[in-house]
C-alpha positions in Angstrom: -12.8 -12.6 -18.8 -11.4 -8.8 -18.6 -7.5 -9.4 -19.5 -7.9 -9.5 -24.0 -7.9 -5.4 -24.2 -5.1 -5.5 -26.9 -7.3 -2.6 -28.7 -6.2 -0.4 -26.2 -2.6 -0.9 -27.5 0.0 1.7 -25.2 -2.6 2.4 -22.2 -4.7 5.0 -24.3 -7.5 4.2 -21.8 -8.8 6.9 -20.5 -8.5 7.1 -16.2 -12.3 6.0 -16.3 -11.9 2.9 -18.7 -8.4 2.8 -16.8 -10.5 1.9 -13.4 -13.1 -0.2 -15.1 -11.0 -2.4 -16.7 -8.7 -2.5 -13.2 -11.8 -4.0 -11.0 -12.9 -6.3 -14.0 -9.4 -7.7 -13.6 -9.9 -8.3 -9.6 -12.9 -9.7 -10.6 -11.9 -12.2 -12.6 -8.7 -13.1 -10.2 -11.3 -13.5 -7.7 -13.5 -16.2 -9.7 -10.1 -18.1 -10.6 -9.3 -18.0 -6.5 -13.1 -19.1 -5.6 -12.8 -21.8 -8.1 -9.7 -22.7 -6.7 -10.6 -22.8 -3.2 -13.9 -25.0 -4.5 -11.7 -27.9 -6.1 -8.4 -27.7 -3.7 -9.9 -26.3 -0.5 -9.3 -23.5 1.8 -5.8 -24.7 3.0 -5.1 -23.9 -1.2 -5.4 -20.1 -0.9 -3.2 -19.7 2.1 -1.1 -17.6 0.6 -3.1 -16.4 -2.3 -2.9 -13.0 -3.5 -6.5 -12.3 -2.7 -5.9 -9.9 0.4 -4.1 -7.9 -2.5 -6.7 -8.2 -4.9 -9.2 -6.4 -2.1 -6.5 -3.3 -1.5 -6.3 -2.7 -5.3 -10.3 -3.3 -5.4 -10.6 -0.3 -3.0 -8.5 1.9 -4.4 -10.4 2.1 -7.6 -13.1 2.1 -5.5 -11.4 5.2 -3.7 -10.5 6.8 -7.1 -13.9 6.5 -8.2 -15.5 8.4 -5.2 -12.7 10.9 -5.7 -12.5 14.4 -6.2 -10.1 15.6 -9.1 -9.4 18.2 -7.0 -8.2 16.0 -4.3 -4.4 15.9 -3.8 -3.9 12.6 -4.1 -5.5 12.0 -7.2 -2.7 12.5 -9.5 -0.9 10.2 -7.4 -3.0 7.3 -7.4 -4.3 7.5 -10.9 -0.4 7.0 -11.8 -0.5 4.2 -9.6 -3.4 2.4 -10.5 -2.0 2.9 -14.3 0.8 1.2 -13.3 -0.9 -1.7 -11.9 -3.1 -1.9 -15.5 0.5 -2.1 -17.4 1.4 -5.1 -15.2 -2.1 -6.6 -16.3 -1.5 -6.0 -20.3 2.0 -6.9 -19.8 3.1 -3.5 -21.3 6.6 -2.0 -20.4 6.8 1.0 -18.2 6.5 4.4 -20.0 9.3 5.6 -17.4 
């Protein structure tokens, strides 16, 4: 599983091991939900967070196809940090 990156400590990823890290953490959510629809049923993910998972997917996808140069990089680099802190449980640097 993708969650144990302790060694990274304060997010001192850089944006590239940022985004690989990011979609190994969908990944693994998306297991735990396949499993769970396998024992429970379909009814069980009703209201899953898996339509969620796919949006953050494709923006890492997105970043990854990105131009630096493009405007919004800045932008969603800071936000797909943000989403890694709320993996590692880290506070916000703000």
């Amino acid at each position: 599983m993708a969650r144990p990156l302790r060694q990274y400590g304060r997010m001192n990823m850089n944006n590239h091991e940022l985004v690989w890290y990011l979609r190994r953490c969908n990944e693994a959510d998306n297991h735990a939900y396949a499993d769970i629809g396998q024992r429970f049923g379909e009814d069980a993910l009703m209201d899953s967070h898996l339509p969620l998972l796919d949006l953050v997917d494709k923006l890492a996808r997105d970043w990854q196809a990105m131009d630096p140069d493009d405007e919004r990089y800045a932008g969603l680099t800071y936000s797909l940090r943000t989403l890694v802190q709320a993996y590692l449980h880290l506070p916000s640097d703000d």
